[in-house]
Phi, psi and omega in degrees: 000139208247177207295292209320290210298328201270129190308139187311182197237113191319147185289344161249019157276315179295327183283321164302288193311352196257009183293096196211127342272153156010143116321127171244168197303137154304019163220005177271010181282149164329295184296325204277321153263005149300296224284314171332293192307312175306330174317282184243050166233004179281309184299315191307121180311150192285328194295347178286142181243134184344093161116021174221140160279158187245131168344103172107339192303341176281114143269146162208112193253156191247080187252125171228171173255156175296312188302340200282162168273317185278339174299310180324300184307324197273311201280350187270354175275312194282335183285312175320315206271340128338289224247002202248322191221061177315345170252041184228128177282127135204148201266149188225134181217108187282100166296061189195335184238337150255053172292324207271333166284346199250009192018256190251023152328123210261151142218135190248339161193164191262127003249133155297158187220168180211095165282116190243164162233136212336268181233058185237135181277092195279318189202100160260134144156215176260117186265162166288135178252070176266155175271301201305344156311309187299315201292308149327317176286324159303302192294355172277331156335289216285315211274352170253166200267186198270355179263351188252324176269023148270326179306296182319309200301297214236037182273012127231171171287353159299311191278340189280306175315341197236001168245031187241344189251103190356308179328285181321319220253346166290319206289112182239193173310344185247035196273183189273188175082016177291115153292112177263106165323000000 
């Protein structure tokens, strides 16, 4: 398209683009991830050494139904992979019989999963229900130092949302649904 043919540029387009820099999501500020760090650099057991998770520092939790089918097809998979990453916690929780732990965590489709690092929320949502998804998705996990995986937790406003939300940020280790490997 040659200068002539191309169209002016609306007068709140122009204003948006001139707009420098960007506005960032308010938990993607500087302090807001000081404040995280103390948070769980509180948590890391002291005996670990810098760049290895400490047992357990991994959670994965599973939320699903007893009716669903595909949860039912699924879970002996979601157990393998359990027994597969023995310092990694994980929970399989039926939202209809643990409603009451899961307080307004939205699923919107089955199965979702939540994945944490002591408390930074690496991945809410509905996974493919392949074990070898999962199994990727931890080992890229596993493969960041606890600092990269603070970074990630609050590298968009969707993850800034999931460590801002109580729920989320209740469910740990010591809730019931523990698969023991």
């Amino acid at each position: 398209m040659d200068a002539s043919s191309a169209q002016p540029v609306p007068a709140h387009r122009q204003a948006i683009d001139s707009q420098s820099p960007r506005p960032r999501h308010p938990c993607l500020d500087h302090q807001a991830r000081e404040d995280h760090r103390e948070v769980t650099d509180q948590q890391r057991p002291r005996d670990q050494e810098e760049g290895t998770p400490a047992r357990n520092e991994f959670l994965v939790i599973c939320l699903c139904a007893e009716w669903c089918g595909i949860c039912r097809e699924y879970r002996n998979g979601f157990q393998e992979v359990a027994r597969q990453f023995p310092d990694a916690g994980f929970h399989w929780l039926d939202v209809e019989t643990d409603a009451d732990q899961l307080g307004d965590i939205d699923v919107e489709n089955f199965p979702t999963l939540i994945i944490k690092r002591q408390q930074s929320v690496l991945f809410y949502g509905t996974m493919q229900p392949y074990p070898a998804h999962l199994k990727r998705t931890l080992r890229a996990f596993l493969e960041q130092s606890a600092e990269q995986s603070r970074q990630y937790a609050f590298s968009s406003a969707t993850r800034c949302g999931w460590q801002a939300d109580d729920d989320l940020q209740r469910l740990g280790p010591d809730h019931p649904g523990r698969i023991v490997a």
